[in-house]
C-alpha positions as CSV (number, residue, x, y, z in Angstrom):
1,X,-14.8,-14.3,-14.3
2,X,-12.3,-12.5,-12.7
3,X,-12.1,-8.9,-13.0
4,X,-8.7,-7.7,-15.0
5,X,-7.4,-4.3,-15.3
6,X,-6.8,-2.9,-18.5
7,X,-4.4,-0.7,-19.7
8,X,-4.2,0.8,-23.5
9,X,-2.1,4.0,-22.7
10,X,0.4,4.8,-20.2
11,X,-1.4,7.7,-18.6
12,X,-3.9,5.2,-18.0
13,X,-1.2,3.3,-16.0
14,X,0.0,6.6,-14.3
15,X,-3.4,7.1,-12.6
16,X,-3.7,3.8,-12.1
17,X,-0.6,4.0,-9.3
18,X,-1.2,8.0,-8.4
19,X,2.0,9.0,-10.9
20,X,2.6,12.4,-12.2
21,X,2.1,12.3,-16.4
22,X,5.0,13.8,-18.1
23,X,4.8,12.2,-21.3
24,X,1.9,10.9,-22.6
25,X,3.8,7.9,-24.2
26,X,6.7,6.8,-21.7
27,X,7.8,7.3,-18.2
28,X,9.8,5.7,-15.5
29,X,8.0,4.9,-11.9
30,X,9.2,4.7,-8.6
31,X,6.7,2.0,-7.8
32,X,7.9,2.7,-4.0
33,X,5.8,6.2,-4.2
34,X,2.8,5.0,-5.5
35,X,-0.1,4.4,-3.7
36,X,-1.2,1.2,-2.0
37,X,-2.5,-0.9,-4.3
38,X,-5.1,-4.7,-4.2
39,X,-3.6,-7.3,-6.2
40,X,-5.0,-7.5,-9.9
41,X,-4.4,-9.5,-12.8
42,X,-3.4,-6.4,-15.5
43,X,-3.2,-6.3,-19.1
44,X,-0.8,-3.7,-20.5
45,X,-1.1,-2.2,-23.7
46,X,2.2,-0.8,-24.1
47,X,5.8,-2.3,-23.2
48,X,6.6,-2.6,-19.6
49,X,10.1,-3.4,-17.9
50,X,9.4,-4.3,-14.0
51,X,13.0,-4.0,-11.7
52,X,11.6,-5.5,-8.8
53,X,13.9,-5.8,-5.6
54,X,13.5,-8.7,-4.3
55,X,15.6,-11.2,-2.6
56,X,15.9,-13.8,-4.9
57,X,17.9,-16.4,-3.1
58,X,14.7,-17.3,-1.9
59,X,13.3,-18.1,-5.5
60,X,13.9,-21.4,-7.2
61,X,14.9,-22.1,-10.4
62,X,14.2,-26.0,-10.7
63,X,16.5,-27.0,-8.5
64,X,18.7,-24.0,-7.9
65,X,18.5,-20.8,-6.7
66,X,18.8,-18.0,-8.8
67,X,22.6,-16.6,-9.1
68,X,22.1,-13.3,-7.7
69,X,20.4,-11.9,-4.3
70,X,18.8,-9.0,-5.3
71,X,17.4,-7.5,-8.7
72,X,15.0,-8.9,-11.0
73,X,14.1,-7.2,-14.4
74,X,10.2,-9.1,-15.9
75,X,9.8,-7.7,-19.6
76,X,6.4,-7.5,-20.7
77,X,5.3,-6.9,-24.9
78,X,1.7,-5.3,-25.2
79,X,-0.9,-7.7,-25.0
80,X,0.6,-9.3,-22.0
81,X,-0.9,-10.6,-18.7
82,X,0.9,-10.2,-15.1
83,X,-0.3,-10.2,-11.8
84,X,-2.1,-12.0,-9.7
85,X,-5.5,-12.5,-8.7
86,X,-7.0,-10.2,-5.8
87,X,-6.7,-11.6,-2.4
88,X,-8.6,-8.2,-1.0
89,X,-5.4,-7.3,0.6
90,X,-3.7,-4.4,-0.3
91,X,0.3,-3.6,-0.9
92,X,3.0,-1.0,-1.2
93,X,4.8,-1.9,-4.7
94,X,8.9,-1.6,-4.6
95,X,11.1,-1.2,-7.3
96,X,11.1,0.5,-10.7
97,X,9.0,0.4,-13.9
98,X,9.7,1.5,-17.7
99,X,6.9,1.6,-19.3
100,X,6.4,3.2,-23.1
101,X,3.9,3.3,-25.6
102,X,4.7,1.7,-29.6
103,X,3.8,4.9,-30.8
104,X,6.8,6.6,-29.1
105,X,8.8,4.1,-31.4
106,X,7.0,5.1,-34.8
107,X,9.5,5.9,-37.2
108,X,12.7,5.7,-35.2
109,X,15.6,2.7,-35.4
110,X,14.6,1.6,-32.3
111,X,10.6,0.5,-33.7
112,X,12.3,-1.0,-36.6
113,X,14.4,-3.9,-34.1
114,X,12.3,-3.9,-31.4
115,X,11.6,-7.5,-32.5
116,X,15.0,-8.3,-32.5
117,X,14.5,-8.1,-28.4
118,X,13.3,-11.7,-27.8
119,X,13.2,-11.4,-24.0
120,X,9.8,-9.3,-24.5
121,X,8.7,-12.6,-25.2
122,X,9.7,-14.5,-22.4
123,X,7.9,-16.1,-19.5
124,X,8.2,-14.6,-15.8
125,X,10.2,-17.6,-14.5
126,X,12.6,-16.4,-17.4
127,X,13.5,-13.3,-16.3
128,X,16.6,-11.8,-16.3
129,X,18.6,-11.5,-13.2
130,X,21.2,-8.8,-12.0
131,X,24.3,-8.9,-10.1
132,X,24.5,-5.7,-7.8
133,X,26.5,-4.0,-10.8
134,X,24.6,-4.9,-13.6
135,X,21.8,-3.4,-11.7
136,X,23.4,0.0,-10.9
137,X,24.0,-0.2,-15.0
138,X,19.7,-0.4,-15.2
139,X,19.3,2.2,-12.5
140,X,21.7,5.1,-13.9
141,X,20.0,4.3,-17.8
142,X,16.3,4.8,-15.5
143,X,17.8,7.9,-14.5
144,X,18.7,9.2,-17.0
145,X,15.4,8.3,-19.2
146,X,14.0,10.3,-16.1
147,X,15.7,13.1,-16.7
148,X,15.2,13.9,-19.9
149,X,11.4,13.0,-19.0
150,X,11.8,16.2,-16.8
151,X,13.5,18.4,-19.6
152,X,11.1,20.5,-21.1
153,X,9.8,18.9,-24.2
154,X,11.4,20.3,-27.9
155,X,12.3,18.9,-31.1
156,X,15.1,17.1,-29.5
157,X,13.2,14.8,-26.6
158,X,12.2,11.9,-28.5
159,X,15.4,10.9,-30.1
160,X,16.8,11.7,-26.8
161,X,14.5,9.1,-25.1
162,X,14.3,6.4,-27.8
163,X,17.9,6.7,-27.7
164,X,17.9,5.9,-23.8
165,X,15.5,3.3,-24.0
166,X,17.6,1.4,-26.5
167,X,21.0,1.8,-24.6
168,X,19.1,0.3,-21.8
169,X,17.6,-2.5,-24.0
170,X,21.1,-3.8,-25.4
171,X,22.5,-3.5,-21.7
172,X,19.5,-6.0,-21.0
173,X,20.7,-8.1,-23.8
174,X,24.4,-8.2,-22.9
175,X,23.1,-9.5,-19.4
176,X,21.1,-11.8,-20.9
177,X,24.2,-13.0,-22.3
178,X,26.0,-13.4,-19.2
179,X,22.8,-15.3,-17.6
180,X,23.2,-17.9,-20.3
181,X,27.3,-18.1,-19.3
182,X,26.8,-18.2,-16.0
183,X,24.0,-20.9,-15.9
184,X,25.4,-23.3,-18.0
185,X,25.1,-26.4,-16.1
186,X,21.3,-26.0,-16.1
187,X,21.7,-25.2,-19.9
188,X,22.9,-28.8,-20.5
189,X,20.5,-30.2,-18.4
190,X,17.8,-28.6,-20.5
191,X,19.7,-29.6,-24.0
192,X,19.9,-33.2,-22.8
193,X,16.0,-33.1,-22.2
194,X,15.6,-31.5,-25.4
195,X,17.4,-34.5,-26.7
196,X,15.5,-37.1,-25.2
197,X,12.1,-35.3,-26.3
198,X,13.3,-35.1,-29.6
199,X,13.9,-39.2,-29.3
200,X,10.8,-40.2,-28.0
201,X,8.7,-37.9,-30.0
202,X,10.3,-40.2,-33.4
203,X,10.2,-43.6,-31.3
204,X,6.9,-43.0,-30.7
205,X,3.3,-42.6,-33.7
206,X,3.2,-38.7,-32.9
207,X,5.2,-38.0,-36.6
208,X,1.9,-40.0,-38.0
209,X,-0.3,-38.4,-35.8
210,X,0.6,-34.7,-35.9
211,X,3.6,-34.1,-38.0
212,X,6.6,-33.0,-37.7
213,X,8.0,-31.7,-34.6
214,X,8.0,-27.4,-33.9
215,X,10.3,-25.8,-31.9
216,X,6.7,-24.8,-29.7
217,X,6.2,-28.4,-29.1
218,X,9.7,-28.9,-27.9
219,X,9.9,-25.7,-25.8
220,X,6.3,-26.3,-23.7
221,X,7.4,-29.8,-23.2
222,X,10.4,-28.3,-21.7
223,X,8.3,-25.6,-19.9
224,X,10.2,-22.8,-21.4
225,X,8.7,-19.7,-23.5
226,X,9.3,-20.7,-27.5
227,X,11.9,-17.5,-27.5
228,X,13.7,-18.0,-24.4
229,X,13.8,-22.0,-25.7
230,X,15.5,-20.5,-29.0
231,X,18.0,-18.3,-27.5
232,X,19.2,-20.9,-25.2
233,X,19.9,-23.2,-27.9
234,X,21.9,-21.0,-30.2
235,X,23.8,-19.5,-27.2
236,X,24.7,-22.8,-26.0
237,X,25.3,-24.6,-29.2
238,X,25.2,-22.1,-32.0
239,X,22.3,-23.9,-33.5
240,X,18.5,-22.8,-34.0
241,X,16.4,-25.6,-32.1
242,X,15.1,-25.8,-35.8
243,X,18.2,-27.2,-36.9
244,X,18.4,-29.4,-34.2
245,X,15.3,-30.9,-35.1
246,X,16.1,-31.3,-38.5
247,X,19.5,-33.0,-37.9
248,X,17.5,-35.8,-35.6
249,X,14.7,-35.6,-38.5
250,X,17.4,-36.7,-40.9
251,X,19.3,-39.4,-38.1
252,X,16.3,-41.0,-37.5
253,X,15.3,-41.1,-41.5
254,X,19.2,-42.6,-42.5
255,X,18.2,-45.4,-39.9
256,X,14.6,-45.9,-41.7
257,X,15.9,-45.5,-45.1
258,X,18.4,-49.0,-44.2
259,X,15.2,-51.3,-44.4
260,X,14.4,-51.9,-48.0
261,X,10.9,-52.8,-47.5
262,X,10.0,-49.5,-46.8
263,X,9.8,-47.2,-49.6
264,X,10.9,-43.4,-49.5
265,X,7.3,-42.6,-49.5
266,X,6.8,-44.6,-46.5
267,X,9.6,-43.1,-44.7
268,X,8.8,-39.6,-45.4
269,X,5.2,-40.7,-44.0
270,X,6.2,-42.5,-40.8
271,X,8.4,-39.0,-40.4
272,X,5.8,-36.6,-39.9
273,X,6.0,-35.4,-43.7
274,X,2.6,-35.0,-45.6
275,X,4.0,-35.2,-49.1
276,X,7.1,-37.3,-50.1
277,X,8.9,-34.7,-52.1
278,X,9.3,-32.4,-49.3
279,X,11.5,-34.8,-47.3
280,X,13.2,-35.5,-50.2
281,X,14.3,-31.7,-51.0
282,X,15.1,-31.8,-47.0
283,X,17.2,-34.7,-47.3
284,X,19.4,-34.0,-50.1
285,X,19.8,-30.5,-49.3
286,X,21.4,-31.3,-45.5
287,X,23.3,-34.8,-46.9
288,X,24.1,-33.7,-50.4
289,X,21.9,-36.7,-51.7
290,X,18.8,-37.6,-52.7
291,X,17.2,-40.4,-50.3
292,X,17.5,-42.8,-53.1
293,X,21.0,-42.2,-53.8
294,X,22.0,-42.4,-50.2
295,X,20.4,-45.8,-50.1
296,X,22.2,-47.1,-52.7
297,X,25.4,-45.8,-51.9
298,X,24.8,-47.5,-48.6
């Protein structure tokens, strides 16, 4: 099994990359001045925000290059996995690193939304990418993290720091933002393909087979994190993919409710339901009718 590096705390991490520890819970590294390093897959325990410069015109994304030529932020929640796996060869890292610890976010605003920050949960080949002034915005919030790293610690530091690392999240959101503006043609390549998975999952025995449809099942059919899959949606359409799915769910069931040899029960069955009455609630709250009443009105 390959050998993975493991790190709880972000001292740990410090060491790790030959980095001064000025707070035991948070800091911001210049990967450029850390040490030469073998590539490792790495588990981090702690949240970690990667700026790489890189040129990224020579990235793809499906068919298209990525919109900007340099500056590429990777968000990692603890628990995660990055890397790769050791060649034996060793390399000078470049770019920047946040990295802090949960515990710095214990009883502050910033641990009570942390959640709300969705891109934690994306993939790598979702990351969020920077035109040259968005990333002077990311470098003048490091700085300033940085700074108050190197203030003497007093009653004052953590709100200080918290308060930093939270500007610089909702800057990463607001670019987020932009991203999904800016790439909307390949947004309505990947709602089309959501449509025609939604389509072929009803035309074919999978509702029998498995149930009902999740937004995961949609999302890795689409290759795309389940978050990054749900943000898209409801910036592009202003729908959850949930309520996408349940609009088709409720298409597809008028068209099976037509045939009068099938009973509800039957429809709700060949839908992916496991008990009738749970379609029916469904049914009549989105159309205003119960399933019976709709096909007798019809």
């Amino acid at each position: 099994m390959e050998d993975m590096l493991i790190f709880d705390h972000v001292c740990q991490y410090n060491e790790h990359l030959g980095q001064e520890t000025l707070h035991p819970l948070v800091n911001v590294i210049d990967m450029s001045k850390s040490k030469p390093l073998l590539h490792h897959r790495q588990r981090f325990g702690f949240y970690t925000i990667f700026l790489k410069d890189v040129k990224c015109g020579d990235m793809h994304y499906g068919r298209n290059f990525y919109d900007y030529q340099e500056g590429t932020l990777v968000f990692l929640a603890p628990g995660q996995v990055a890397g790769i796996t050791n060649n034996g060869e060793t390399f000078q890292p470049k770019g920047y690193a946040l990295v802090f610890h949960p515990d710095l976010l214990r009883g502050t605003p910033l641990g009570r939304t942390i959640n709300d920050y969705t891109f934690f949960s994306y993939e790598s080949n979702e990351a969020l990418h920077l035109s040259e002034q968005e990333r002077r915005t990311i470098l003048e919030c490091l700085y300033n993290i940085e700074a108050e790293l190197q203030h003497s610690i007093d009653k004052h530091s953590k709100n200080l720091i918290v308060s930093n690392i939270e500007l610089f999240l909702n800057y990463c959101m607001r670019f987020y933002d932009r991203q999904f503006i800016t790439r909307s043609n390949v947004n309505k390549d990947i709602l089309t393909k959501f449509e025609h998975v939604l389509n072929n999952y009803f035309q074919s025995d999978k509702p029998q087979d498995i149930g009902l449809p999740s937004v995961q099942y949609c999302a890795e059919q689409l290759h795309l994190s389940s978050n990054y899959f749900g943000d898209l949606i409801k910036k592009e359409t202003g729908k959850s993919p949930q309520e996408h799915i349940q609009l088709k769910l409720i298409d597809t069931a008028k068209e099976k409710i037509f045939d009068p040899s099938k009973s509800i029960s039957e429809v709700a069955y060949e839908l992916g339901f496991k008990y009738p009455q749970h379609f029916t609630r469904l049914f009549k709250k989105v159309t205003g009718y119960s399933p019976n009443e709709y096909r007798q009105a019809n």
